[in-house]
C-alpha positions in Angstrom: 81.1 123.6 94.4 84.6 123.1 94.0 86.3 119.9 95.7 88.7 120.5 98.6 91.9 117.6 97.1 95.2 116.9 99.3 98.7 116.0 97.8 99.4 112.8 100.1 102.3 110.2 99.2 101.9 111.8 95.6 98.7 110.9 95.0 95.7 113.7 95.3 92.7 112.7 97.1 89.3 114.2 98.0 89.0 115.2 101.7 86.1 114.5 103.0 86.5 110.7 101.1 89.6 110.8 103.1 88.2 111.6 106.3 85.4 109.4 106.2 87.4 106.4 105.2 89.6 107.4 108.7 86.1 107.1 110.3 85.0 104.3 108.9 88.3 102.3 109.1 89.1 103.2 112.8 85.1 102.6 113.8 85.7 98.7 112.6 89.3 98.5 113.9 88.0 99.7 117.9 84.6 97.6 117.1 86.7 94.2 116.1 88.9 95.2 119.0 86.7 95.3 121.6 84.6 92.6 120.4 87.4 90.3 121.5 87.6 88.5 125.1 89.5 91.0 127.8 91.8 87.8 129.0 93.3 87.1 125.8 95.3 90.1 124.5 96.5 88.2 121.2 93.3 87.5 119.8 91.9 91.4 120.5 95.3 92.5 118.4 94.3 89.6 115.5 90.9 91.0 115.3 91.7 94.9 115.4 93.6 94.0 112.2 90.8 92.0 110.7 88.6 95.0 111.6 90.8 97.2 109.4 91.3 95.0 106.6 87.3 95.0 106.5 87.2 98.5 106.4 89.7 98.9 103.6 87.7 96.7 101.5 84.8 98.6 102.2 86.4 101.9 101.8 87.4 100.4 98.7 84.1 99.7 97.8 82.6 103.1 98.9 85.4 105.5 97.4 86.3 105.2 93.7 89.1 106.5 92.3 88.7 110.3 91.1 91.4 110.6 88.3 91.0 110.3 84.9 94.2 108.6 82.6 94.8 110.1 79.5 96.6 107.8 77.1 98.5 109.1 73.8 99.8 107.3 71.0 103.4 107.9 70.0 105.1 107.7 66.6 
């Protein structure tokens, strides 16, 4: 089956690795976020971005790079 890729920032990526690192980077960005005491506004904002750092690295993890580099010698 042929892979569905997308032309983003000049880069092509895979779709469904695209959509499934969305997923999993916004399910640990709401999941840190809400962990966080209602009172203290500050420390919910500190810990959505933790959340999403986590899930890059993860996503990072998960998803490897799909191109190949091709390097030529020159005279």
């Amino acid at each position: 089956m042929k892979k569905a890729l997308l032309l983003i920032w000049g880069d092509v990526v895979e779709t469904r690795a695209l959509v499934f690192s969305i997923a999993i980077i916004t399910a640990f960005t709401m999941g840190a976020h809400l962990l966080a005491p209602r009172d203290n506004e500050t420390l919910g904002l500190f810990m959505g971005i933790g959340g999403a750092v986590i899930g890059f690295i993860l996503c990072a993890f998960i998803f490897s790079p799909q191109r190949t580099i091709h390097e030529q010698e020159r005279d």
